[in-house]
N, C-alpha and C positions, 0 to 999 in steps of 0.2 A: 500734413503728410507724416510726420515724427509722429503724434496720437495712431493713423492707421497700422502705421509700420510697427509697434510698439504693441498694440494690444488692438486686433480687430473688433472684436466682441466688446468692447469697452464704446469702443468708438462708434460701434454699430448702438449701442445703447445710450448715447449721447449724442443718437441725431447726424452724423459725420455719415454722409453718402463713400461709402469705402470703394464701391465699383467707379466710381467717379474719381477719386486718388489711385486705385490702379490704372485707369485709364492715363492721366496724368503723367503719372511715375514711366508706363511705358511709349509715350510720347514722348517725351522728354529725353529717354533713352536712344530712341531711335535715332533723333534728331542729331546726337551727340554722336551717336557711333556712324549716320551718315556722313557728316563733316570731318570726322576723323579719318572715314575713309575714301571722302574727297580728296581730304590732304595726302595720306601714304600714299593713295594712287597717283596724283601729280605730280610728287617728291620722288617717286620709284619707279612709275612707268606700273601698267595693268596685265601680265599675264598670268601663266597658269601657274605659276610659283607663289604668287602671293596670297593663296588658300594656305599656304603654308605656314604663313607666319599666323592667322587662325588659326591653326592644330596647336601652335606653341603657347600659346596663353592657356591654356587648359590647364597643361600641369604645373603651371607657374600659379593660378589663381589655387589650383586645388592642393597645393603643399603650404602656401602660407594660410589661408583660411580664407574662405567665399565673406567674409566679412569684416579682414581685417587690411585696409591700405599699407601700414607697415608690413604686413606678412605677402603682400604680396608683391613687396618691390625685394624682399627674401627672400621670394620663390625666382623671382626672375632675376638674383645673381647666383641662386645654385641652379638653375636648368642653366645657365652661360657657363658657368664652371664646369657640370657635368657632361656636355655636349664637347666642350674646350679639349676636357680629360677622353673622353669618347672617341672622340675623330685624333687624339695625338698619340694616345696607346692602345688603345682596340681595334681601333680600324686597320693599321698596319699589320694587328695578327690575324686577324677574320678576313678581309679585304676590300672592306668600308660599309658603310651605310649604319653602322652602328650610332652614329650622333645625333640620327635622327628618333630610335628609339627609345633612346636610352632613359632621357626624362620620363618617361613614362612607366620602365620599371622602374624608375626609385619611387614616381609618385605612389606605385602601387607596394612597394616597400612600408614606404612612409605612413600610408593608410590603414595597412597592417595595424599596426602598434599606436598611429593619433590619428583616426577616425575625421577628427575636425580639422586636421592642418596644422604647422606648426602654431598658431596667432589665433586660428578660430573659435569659437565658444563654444563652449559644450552647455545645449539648451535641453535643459529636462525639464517638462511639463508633467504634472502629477495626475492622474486621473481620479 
């Protein structure tokens, strides 16, 4: 799975069935994220709120970098902080709902100027 993930065209030239490791890779995915959301449902109860905390990993994954584990347990103490900041000084002036959008323009702030996230790699391929 590291050979496909790593370099398709290599792996595809050394015999390594790649549709068969995507396959795999999203199996494995699913499985994980079904169990976990076995658990938050059990732990929290199932209604229409809990779509919500799916909106919120978005900009937590896309501020630290789509590939980096450390960037994104950094994304999700500044969407905690900037939400926190949010709902205790903006909300009072506007007259709320602002902590919910708020991670969203920073992420889109953030994107501006590092493309990759804070932790993500910047991958150029040469043609």
């Amino acid at each position: 799975m590291r050979a496909v993930a790593d370099d398709q065209q290599t792996s595809l030239a050394m015999g390594i069935d790649v549709r068969h490791y995507f396959a795999i890779a999203w199996m494995m995915a699913g499985a994980v994220a079904t169990v976990g959301g076995v658990f938050w449902g059990s732990l929290l109860g199932v209604d229409s709120m809990l779509a919500l905390v799916g909106l919120k990993v978005f900009p937590v994954v896309i501020l630290g970098g789509l590939d980096s584990i450390p960037g994104a347990v950094l994304g999700g103490l500044i969407v905690g902080v900037v939400e926190s900041l949010a709902a205790g000084f903006i909300d009072p002036a506007v007259g709320g709902g602002t902590k919910d959008f708020a991670p969203y323009v920073l992420m889109i702030l953030v994107l501006m100027f590092k493309p990759y996230g804070f932790f993500g790699q910047e991958i150029i391929e040469r043609v």
